[in-house]
C-alpha positions in Angstrom: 87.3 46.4 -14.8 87.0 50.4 -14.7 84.4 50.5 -17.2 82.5 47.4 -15.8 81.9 49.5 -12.7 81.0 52.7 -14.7 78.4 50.8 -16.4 77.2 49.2 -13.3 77.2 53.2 -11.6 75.0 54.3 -14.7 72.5 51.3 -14.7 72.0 51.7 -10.6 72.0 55.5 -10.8 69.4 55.0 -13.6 67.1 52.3 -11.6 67.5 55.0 -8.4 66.3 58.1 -10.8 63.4 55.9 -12.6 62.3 55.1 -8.8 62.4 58.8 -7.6 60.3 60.3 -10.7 57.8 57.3 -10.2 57.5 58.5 -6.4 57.1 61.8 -6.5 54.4 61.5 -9.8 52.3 59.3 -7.1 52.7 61.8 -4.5 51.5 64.2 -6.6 48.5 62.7 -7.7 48.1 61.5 -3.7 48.2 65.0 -3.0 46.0 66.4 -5.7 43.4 63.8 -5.0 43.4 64.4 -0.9 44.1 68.2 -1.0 40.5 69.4 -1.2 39.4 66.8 1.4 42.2 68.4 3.8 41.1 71.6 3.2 37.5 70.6 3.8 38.2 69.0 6.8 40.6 72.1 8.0 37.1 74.3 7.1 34.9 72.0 9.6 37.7 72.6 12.4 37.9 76.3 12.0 34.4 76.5 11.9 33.9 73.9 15.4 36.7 75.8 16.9 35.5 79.3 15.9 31.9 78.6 17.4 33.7 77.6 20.9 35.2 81.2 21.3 32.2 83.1 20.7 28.6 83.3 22.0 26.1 81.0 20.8 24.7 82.3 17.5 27.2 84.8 17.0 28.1 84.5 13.1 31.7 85.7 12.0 32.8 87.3 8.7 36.8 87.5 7.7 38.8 90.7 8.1 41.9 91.2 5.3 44.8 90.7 7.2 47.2 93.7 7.2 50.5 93.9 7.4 50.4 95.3 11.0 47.9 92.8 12.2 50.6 90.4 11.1 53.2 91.8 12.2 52.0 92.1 16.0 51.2 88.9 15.7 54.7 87.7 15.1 56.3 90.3 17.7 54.5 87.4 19.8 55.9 84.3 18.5 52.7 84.0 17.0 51.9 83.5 13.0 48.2 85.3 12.5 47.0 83.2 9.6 42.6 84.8 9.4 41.0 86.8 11.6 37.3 87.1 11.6 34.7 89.8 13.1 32.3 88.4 15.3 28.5 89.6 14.7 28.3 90.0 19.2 31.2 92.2 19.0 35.3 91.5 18.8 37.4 88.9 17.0 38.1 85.7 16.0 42.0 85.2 15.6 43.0 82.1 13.5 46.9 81.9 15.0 49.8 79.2 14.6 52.4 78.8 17.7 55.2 76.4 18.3 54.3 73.6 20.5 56.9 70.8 21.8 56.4 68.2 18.2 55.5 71.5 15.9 52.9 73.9 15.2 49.5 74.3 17.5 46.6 76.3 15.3 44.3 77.4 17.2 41.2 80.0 17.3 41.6 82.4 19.9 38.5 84.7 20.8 38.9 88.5 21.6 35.7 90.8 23.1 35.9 94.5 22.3 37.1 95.2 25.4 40.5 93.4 24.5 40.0 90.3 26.6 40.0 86.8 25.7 36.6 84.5 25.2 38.4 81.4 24.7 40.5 79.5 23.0 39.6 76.5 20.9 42.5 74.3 19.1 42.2 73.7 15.2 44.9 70.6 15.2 48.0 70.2 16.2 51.2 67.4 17.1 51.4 67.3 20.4 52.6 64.8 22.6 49.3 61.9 23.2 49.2 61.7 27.1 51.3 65.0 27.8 50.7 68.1 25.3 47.6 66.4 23.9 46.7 67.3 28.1 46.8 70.9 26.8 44.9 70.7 23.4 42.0 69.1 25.5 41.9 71.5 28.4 42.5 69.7 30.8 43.3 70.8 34.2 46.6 72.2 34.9 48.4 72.3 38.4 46.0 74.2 40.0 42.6 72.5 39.2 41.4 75.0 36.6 41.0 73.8 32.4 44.5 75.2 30.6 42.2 77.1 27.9 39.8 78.1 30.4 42.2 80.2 32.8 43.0 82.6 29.7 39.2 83.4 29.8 38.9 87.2 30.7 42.7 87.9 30.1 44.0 91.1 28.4 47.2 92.5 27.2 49.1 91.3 24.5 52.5 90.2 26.0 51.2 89.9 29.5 51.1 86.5 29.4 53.4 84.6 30.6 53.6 80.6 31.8 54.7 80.6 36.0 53.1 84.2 36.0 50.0 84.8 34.8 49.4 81.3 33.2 49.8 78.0 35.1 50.6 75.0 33.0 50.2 71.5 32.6 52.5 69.2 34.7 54.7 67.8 31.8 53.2 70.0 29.1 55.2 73.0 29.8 56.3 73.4 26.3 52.8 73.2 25.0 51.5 75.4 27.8 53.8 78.0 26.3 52.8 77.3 22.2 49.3 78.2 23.5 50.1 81.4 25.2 52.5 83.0 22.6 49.2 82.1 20.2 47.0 84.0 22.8 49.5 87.1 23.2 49.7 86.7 19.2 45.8 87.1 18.8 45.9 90.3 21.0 48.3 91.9 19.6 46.9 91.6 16.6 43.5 92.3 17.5 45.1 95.7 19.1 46.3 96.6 16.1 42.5 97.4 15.1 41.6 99.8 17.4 
């Protein structure tokens, strides 16, 4: 009986391990096959989003990231993934922030006077009907577009949701993702000067 059930063990862990290698090889070639598109279709976003933070015509060229750009970034809660000059003067701040169902990437504009020129968002998970409020600036409590109200705003760390920033009703969490991704852009962006 023993052995009956070690063979039966073997022959089922077998089946199980035949299963997983034959999964993971189509996952792979999934991935290999889609990865390119992703990445094309990431390329179009960054490239929609970065045009919304920045006058019309204004033409942007990538900065190497340095450690301290990074750095300040994270101080913030932020993750400063590119950064790009803009040809009218300032930055262009690719940054990644948690939001309420994971990470909000977004494009977040800085003049060379330090202050924000928008805020455009690259994808992200939020909530459809409550965070996905945010990600579309839509009006928060007070009437006024969530991205819009960081328009003109300065000083990495200065902003702060129920202080400087009023959120969504329902979307605090996402409110928040968005301004530690605008104090994360700053910061960096400070870092330059």
């Amino acid at each position: 009986m023993k052995n009956l059930n070690a063979k039966f063990i073997l022959k089922v862990a077998g089946t199980l391990t035949a299963i997983s290698l034959v999964v993971a090889a189509l996952l792979g070639l999934v991935n290999m096959v889609t990865e390119d598109r992703i990445a094309e279709l990431n390329f179009a976003a960054t490239k929609e989003a970065l045009a919304q933070v920045a006058p019309e015509g204004a033409e942007f060229q990538p900065v190497e990231l340095t450690e301290d750009m990074t750095a300040a970034a994270a101080a913030q809660g932020g993750k400063l993934t590119e950064i790009y000059t803009m040809s009218t003067g300032g930055y262009a701040c690719k940054v990644e922030a948690s939001g309420s169902q994971g990470i909000i990437e977004m494009i977040v504009g800085v003049d060379e006077s330090g202050a924000i020129t928008g805020i455009s968002v690259v994808s992200n998970a939020e909530t459809a009907g409550i965070g996905s409020k945010v990600m579309g600036n839509e009006p928060n409590k007070a009437g006024v577009p969530v991205l819009d109200q960081f328009i003109g705003l300065s000083g990495a760390g200065s902003l702060a949701v129920g202080k400087t920033i009023t959120e969504v009703s329902g979307a605090t969490v996402s409110t928040r993702g968005i301004t530690m991704g605008a104090n994360a852009a700053l910061a960096a962006v400070a870092t330059i000067a």
